[in-house]
N, C-alpha and C positions, 0 to 999 in steps of 0.2 A: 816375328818370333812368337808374337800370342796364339798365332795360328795354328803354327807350327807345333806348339806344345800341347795346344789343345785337341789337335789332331791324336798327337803319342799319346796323350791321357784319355780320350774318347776308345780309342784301339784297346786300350786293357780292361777296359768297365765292363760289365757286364748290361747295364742300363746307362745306354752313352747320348737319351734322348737329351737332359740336361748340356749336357758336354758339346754336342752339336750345336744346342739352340748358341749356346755361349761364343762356340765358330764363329756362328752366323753373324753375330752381332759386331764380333771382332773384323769379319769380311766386310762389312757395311761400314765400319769405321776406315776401314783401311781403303776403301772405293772414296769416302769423303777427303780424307786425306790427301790421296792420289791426286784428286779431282783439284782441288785448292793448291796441289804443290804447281800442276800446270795452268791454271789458271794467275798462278805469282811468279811464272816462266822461270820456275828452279827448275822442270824440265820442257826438256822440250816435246814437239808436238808427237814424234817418232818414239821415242821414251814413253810416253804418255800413254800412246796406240798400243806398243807395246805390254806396257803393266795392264790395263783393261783388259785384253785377249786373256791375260794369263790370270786374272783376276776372274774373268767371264768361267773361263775354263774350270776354276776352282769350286766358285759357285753350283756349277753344274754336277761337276763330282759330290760334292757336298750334298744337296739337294738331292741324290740317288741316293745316299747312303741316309739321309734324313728319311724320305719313303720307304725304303728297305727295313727301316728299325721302326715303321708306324704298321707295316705288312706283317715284322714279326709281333710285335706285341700285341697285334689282332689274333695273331694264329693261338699265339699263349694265353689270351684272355678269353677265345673261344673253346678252349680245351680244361677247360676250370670248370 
């Protein structure tokens, strides 16, 4: 849910480089967490494969939209 909110609230800012890094931090907790629920077999191993892909997959979108907002603040700090 911290993900998910920070996502809605990165999307309205104007300067969502904060807001991202904050994702990010949230997505590394949430990869720990994962990691420790299947390693204490609350799930299982298909469960597990599961959330990672779709954990992977977030990262990635994340990580574009983090370079995307370092490309634009370059373009804005070169036009100054």
């Amino acid at each position: 849910m911290d993900i998910l909110e920070g996502i809605l609230t990165a999307n309205r800012k104007r300067d969502k480089e904060q807001y991202l890094s904050k994702i990010d931090e949230e997505l590394e907790k949430l990869r720990i967490l994962i990691r420790l629920s299947k390693d204490m077999r609350f799930l299982n191993i298909q469960s597990y494969e599961y959330a990672v892909r779709q954990m992977e997959e977030i990262g990635r979108l994340l990580g574009g939209w983090i370079k995307q907002q370092a490309i634009t603040a370059n373009r804005a700090d070169s036009r100054k």
